[in-house]
C-alpha positions in Angstrom: 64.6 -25.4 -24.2 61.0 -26.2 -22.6 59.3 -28.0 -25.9 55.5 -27.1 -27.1 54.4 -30.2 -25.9 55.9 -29.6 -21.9 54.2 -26.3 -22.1 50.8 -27.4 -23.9 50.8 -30.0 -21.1 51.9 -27.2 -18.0 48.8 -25.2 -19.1 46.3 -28.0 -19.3 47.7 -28.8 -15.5 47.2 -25.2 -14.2 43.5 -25.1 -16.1 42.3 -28.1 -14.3 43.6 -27.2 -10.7 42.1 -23.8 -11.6 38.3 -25.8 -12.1 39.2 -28.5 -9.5 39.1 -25.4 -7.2 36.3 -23.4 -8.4 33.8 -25.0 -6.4 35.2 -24.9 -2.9 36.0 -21.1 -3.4 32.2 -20.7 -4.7 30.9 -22.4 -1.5 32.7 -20.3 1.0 33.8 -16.3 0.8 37.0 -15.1 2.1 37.6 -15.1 6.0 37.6 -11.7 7.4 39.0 -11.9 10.7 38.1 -9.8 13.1 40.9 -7.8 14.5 44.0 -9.5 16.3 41.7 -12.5 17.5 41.5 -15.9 16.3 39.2 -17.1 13.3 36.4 -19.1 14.5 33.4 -20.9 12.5 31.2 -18.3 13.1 33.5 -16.0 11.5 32.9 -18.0 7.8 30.2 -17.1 5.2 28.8 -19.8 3.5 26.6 -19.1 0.0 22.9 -20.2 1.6 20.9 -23.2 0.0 19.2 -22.0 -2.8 16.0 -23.6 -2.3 15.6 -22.7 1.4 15.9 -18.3 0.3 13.3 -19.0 -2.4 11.1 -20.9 0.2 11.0 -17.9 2.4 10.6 -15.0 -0.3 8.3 -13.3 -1.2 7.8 -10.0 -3.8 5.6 -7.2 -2.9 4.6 -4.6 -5.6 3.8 -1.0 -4.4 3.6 2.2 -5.8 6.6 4.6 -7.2 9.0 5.5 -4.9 8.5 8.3 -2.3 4.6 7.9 -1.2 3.5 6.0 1.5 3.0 2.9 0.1 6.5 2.5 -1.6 7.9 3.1 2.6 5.8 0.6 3.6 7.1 -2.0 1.6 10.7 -0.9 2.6 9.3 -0.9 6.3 8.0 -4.6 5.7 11.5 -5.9 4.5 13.3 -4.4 7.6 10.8 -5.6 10.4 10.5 -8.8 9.0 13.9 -9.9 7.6 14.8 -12.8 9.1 16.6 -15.7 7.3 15.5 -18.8 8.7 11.9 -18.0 8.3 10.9 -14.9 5.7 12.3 -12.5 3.5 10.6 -9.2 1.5 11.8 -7.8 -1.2 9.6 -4.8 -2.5 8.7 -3.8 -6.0 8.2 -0.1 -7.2 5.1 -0.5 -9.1 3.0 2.0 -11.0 0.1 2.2 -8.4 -3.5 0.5 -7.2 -4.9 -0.2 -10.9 -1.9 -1.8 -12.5 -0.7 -3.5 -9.3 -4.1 -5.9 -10.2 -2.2 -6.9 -13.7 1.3 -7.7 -12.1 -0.8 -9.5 -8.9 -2.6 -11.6 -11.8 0.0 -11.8 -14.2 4.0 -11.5 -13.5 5.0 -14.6 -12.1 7.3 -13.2 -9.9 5.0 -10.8 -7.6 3.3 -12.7 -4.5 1.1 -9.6 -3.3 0.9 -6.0 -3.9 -1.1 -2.9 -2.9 -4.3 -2.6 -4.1 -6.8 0.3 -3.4 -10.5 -1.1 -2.0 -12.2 0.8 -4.9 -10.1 -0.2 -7.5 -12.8 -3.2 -8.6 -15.3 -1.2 -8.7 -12.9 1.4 -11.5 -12.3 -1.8 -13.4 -16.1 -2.8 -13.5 -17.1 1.1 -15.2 -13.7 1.5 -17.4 -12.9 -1.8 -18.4 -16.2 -3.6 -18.4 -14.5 -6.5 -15.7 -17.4 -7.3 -13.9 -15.5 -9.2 -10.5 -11.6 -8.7 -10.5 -11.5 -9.9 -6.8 -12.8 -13.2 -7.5 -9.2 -13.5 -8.9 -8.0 -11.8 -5.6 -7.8 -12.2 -1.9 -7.2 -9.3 0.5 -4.5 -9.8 3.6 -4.9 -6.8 5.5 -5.9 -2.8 4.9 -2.8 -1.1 5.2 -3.9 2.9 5.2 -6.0 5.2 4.1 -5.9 7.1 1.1 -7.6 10.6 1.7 -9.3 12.1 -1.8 -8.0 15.6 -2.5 -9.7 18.0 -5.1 -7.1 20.6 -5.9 -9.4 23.6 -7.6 -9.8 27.3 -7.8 -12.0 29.2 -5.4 -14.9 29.3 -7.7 -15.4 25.6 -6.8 -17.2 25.5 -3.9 -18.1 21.5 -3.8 -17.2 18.6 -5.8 -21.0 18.9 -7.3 -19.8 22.2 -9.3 -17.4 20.5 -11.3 -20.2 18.9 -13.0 -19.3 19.3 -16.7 -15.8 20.9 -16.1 -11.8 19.3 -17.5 -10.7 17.5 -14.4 -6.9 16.3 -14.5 -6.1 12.8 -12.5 -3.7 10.0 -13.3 -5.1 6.5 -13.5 -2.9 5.4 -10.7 -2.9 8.3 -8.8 -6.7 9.7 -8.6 -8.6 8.9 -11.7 -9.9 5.5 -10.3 -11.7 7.2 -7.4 -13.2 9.9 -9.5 -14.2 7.8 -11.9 -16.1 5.4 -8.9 -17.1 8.8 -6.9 -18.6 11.0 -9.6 -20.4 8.0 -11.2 -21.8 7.0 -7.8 -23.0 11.0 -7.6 -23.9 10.8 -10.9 -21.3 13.9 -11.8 -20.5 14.1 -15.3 -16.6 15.6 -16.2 -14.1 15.2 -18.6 -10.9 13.3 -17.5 -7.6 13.7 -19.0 -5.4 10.8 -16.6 -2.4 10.8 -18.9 -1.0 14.0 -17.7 1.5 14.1 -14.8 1.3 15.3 -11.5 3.7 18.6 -11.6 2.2 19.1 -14.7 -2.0 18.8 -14.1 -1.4 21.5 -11.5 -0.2 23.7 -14.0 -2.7 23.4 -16.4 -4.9 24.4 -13.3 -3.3 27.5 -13.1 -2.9 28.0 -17.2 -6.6 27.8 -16.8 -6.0 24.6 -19.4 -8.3 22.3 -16.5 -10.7 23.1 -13.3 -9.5 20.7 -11.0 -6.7 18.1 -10.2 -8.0 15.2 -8.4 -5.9 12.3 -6.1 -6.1 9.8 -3.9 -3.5 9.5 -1.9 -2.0 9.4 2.1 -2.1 12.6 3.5 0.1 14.9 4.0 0.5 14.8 -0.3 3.6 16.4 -0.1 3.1 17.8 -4.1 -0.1 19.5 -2.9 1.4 21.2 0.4 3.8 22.8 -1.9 2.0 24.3 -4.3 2.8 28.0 -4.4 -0.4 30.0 -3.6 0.3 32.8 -2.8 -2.2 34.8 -4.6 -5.0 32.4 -3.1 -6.4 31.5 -6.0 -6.4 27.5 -5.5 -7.8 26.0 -2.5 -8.8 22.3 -1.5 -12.5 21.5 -2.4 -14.5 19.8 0.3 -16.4 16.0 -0.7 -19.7 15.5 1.7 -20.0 11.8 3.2 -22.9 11.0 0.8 -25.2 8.1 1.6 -24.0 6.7 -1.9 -20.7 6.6 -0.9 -21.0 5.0 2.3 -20.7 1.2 1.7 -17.0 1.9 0.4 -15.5 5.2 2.1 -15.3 6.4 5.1 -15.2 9.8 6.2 -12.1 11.9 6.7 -11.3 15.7 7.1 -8.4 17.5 5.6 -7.2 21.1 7.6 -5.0 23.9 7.2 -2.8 22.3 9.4 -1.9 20.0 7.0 -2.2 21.9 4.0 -1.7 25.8 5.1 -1.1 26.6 1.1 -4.8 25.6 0.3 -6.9 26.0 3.6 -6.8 29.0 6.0 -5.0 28.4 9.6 -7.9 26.8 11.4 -10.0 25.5 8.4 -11.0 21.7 8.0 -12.9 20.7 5.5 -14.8 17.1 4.8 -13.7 14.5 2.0 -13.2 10.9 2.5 -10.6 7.8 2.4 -10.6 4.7 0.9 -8.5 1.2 2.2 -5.3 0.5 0.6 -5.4 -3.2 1.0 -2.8 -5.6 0.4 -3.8 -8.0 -1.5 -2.4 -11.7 -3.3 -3.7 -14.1 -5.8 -5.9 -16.3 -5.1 -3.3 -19.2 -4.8 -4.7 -23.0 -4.7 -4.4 -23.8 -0.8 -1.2 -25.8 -0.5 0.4 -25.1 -3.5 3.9 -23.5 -3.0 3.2 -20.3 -3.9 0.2 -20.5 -1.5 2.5 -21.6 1.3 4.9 -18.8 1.0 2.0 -16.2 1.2 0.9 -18.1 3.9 4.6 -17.7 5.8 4.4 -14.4 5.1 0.8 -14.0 6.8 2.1 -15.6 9.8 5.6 -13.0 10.1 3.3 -10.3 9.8 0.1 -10.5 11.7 2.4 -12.1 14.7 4.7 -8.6 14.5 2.1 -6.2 13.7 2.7 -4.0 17.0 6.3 -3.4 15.2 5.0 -1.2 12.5 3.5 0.9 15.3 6.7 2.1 16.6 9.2 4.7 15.7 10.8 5.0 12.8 8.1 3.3 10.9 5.7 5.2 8.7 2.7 7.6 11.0 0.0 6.4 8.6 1.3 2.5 10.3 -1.7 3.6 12.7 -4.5 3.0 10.5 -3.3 -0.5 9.5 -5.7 -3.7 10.5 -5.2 -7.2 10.4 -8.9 -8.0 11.4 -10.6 -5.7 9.5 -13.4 -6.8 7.0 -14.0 -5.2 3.7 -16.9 -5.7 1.7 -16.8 -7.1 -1.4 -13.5 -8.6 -0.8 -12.5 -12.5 0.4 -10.0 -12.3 3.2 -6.9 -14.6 2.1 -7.4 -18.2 4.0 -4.5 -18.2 5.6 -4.9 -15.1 7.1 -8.5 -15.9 7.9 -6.5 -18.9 10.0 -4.3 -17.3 11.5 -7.1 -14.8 12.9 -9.4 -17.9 14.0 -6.4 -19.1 15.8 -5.5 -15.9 17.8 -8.8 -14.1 17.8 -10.0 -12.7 21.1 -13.1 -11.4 22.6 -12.4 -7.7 23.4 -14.0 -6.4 26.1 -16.7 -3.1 26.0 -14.4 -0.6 27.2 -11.6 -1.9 24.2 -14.2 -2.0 21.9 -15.0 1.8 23.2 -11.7 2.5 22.8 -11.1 1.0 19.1 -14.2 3.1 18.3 -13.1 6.1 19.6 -9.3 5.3 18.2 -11.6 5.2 14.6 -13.0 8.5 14.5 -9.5 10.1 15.8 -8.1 8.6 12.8 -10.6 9.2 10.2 -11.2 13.0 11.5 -14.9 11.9 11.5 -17.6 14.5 10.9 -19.7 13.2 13.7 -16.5 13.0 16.2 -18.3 16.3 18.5 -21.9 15.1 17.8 -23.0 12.6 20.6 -26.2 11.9 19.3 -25.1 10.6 15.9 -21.6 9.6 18.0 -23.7 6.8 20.1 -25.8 5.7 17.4 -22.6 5.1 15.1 -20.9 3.1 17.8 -24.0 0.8 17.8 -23.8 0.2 14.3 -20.1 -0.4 15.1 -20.8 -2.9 18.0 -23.2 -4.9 15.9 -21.1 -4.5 12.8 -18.2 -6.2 15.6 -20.8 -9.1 17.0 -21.6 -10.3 13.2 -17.8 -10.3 11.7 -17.4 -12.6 15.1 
């Protein structure tokens, strides 16, 4: 008969192999062969150095899942994956105004998307007189287009002067809280309703109008059932007050047949959705792995471009300078480093790319056409 002792002592033998092991089977995952051929190195995971996949990580914040800006985080962790040099790994955040907090304030976001207007919404609702002193911008991503969702009666944003207007913070409330102070448009907001439900209340006659700012096509808005007519998309004139920080768009019946008749466009205008990062001490480690990240994407730009990446990929611009923002200095770097002189007929051409993207109002006026492009050319000579 095996005595207590002989088996306390077998067990305490099997428990240490057991631990002696541990570690080799942590450092290396089963072999998986490939089919009848030999097992070579290559064929062997191994658990990556810790330190090294932290080095070359970094968290973007976006927006909640299925808009554009969600899609282009998911398009900036495929085109840039690489494990040797950078690795993305995208957040689903609420949206432009609270992306500022988690940029400030969760330790582990690096960037996020941040809407260019968005300082100015936390200057007149929260009395913050310069949130981007805290921030730096990396590049503008896309536009957002402003949509005003209303009934027929509502011929121009200037009629909803003194009407209930419905807009989440996140979604449209900051712009139309910036837009119809800058007009000097006074409204009632309620921005704690949701989307599917501010549209209702339009047509429960609870609220006049549903603002947003968002990418077009707003896939909400072009399935709105209208079939009576009743609602319609209200047009927003390029205002001299608005022109330091919009530019000017167009939104058609193409896009939105529900709301606009076959071949109606009407004006409105877009703001940058920029993405923007702390404002890391340079050469700090956070710093460093922005700065890695800068470098992956400015040098593969041209790969968001292509198929299957998101349409609105067109608008995005590296180079582009946005008042009242600091550019991020690495990125500034890295543009000093690579920057080239175009020539008159690219410049032309970027010009002309522009106002095919914005839909601008002045696209089939020549007059106001050539005296743009100057202001464009000298606008070009001073950022150089």
């Amino acid at each position: 008969m095996i005595s207590i002792r002989a088996l306390m002592f077998t067990s305490i033998g099997l428990c240490l192999f057991a631990n002696s092991a541990a570690p080799q089977a942590a450092q290396r995952a089963p072999q998986q062969p490939a089919p009848n051929a030999p097992l070579t190195a290559d064929d062997v995971w191994t658990i990556p150095d810790r330190d090294r996949i932290n080095e070359g990580t970094v968290t973007v914040i976006t927006a909640p899942a299925g808009g554009a800006t969600s899609i282009f985080g998911s398009d900036m962790a495929r085109v840039l994956d690489d494990d040797a040099t950078i690795r993305v790994l995208p957040v689903l955040g609420k949206g432009p105004v609270r992306n500022v907090v988690d940029i400030l304030y969760l330790k582990s976001i690096d960037m996020g998307a941040v809407a260019a207007d968005v300082p100015e919404f936390y200057k007149l609702q929260y009395k913050v007189p310069d949130i981007t002193s805290r921030l730096r911008y990396i590049a503008k991503l896309y536009h957002n287009e402003l949509h005003v969702i209303a009934p027929t009666s509502i011929k121009s944003i200037f009629d909803l002067a003194g009407k209930r207007i419905v807009a989440q913070t996140d979604v449209g409330y900051y712009t139309a809280k910036v837009v119809f102070a800058r007009l000097g448009i006074k409204a009632s907001f309620d921005f704690r309703t949701d989307d599917a439900r501010s549209i209702q209340k339009i047509i429960d006659g609870e609220a006049d109008a549903y603002i947003t700012s968002t990418g077009k096509v707003f896939p909400l808005g072009r399935a709105i059932k209208n079939e009576n007519r009743a609602l319609h998309l209200v047009p927003v004139p390029y205002d001299r007050r608005l022109q330091d920080l919009y530019l000017p768009t167009t939104l058609s019946g193409e896009e939105y047949p529900n709301l606009l008749a076959p071949d109606q466009t009407i004006e409105t205008i877009a703001t940058s959705v920029l993405l923007a990062s702390f404002n890391w001490p340079e050469n700090t480690e956070r710093y460093n792995r922005v700065a890695r990240f800068v470098d992956a994407f400015f040098s593969r730009i041209g790969e968001f471009h292509k198929p299957p990446r998101h349409p609105k990929w067109k608008e995005a611009s590296i180079s582009l300078t946005v008042p009242g923002w600091q550019r991020f200095k690495a990125a500034d770097d890295w543009l000093a480093r690579n920057r080239q002189t175009p020539s008159p007929e690219a410049e032309r051409g970027q010009f002309e790319q522009f106002l095919a993207d914005t839909g601008s109002v002045v696209a089939d006026e020549p007059a106001k056409r050539e005296a743009l492009f100057r202001q464009f050319l000298e606008w070009q000579k001073r950022r150089r």
